[in-house]
C-alpha positions as CSV (number, residue, x, y, z in Angstrom):
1,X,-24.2,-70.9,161.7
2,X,-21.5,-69.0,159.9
3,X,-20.2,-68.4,163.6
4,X,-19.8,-72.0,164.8
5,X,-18.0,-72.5,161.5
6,X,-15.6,-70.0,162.2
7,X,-15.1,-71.2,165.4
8,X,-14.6,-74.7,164.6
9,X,-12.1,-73.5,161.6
10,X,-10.2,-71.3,163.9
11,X,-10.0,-74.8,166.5
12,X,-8.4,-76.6,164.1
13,X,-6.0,-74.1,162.8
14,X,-5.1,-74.2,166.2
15,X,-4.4,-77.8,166.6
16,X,-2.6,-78.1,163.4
17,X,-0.4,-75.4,164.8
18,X,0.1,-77.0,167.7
19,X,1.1,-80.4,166.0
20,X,3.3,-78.8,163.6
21,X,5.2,-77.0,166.4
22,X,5.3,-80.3,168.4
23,X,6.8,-82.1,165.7
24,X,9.9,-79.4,165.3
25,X,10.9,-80.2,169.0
26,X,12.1,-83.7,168.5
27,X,14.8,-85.0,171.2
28,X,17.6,-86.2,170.4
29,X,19.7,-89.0,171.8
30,X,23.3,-90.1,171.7
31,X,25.4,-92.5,173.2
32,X,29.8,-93.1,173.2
33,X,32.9,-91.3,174.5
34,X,33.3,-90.0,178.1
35,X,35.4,-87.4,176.5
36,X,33.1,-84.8,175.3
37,X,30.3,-85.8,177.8
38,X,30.9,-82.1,179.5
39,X,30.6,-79.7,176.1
40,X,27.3,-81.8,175.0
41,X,25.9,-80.7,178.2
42,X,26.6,-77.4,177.5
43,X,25.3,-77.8,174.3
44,X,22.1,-79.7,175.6
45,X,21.3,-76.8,177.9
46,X,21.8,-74.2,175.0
47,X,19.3,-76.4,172.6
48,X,16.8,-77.0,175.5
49,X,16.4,-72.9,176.2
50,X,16.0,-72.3,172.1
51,X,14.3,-75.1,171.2
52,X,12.5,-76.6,173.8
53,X,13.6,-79.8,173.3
54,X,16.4,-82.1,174.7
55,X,19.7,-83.8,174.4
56,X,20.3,-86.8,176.1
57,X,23.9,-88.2,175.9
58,X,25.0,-91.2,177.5
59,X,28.8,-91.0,178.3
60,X,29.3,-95.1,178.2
61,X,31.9,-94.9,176.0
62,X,33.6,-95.1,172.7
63,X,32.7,-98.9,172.4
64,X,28.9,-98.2,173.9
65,X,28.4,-95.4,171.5
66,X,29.3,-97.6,168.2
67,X,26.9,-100.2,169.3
68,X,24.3,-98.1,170.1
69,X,24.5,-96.2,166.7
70,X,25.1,-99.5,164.7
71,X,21.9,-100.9,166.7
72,X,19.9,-98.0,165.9
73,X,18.8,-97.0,169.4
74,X,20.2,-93.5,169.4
75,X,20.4,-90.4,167.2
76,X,24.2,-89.8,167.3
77,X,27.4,-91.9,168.6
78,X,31.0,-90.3,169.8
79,X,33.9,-92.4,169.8
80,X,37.6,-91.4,170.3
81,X,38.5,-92.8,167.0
82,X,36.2,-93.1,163.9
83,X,34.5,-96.3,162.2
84,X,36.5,-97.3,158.7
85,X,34.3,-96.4,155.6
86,X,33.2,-99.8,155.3
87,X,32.2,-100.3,158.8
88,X,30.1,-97.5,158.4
89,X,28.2,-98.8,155.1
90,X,28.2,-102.8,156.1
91,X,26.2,-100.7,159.3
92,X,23.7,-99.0,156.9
């Protein structure tokens, strides 16, 4: 009795391991200039080996990127030149 108890504890020590792990490996996603397209590649590879998870960056431009960030659909944006101040709060 006291065995399958340890056993089952032990299973779901496991698994909460295993979540909590999973949940530190979050990918990440950007979107903007062509520009610096080639060092976030380096960087994505660097991230992938340490981390395990990934970087995805869209090189679609400086105009792309602001959308994207302003409608929420990726992590980061680049652009050549950077929103005002109140751009940036009117976009939350």
């Amino acid at each position: 009795m006291i065995s399958k108890i340890l056993k089952r504890a032990a299973v779901a020590a496991l698994g909460v391991t295993l979540l909590a792990g999973a949940a530190f490996a979050v990918d990440i996603s950007g979107a903007g200039a062509t520009f610096p397209y080639p060092i976030y590649a380096k960087w994505a590879e660097a991230y992938k080996k340490e981390t395990g998870a990934s970087l995805n960056y869209q090189s679609i431009g400086s105009g792309g990127g602001i959308k994207q960030i302003k409608a929420r659909t990726v992590t980061f944006g680049a652009s050549d030149q950077p929103l005002k101040a109140e751009e940036l709060e009117a976009a939350g």
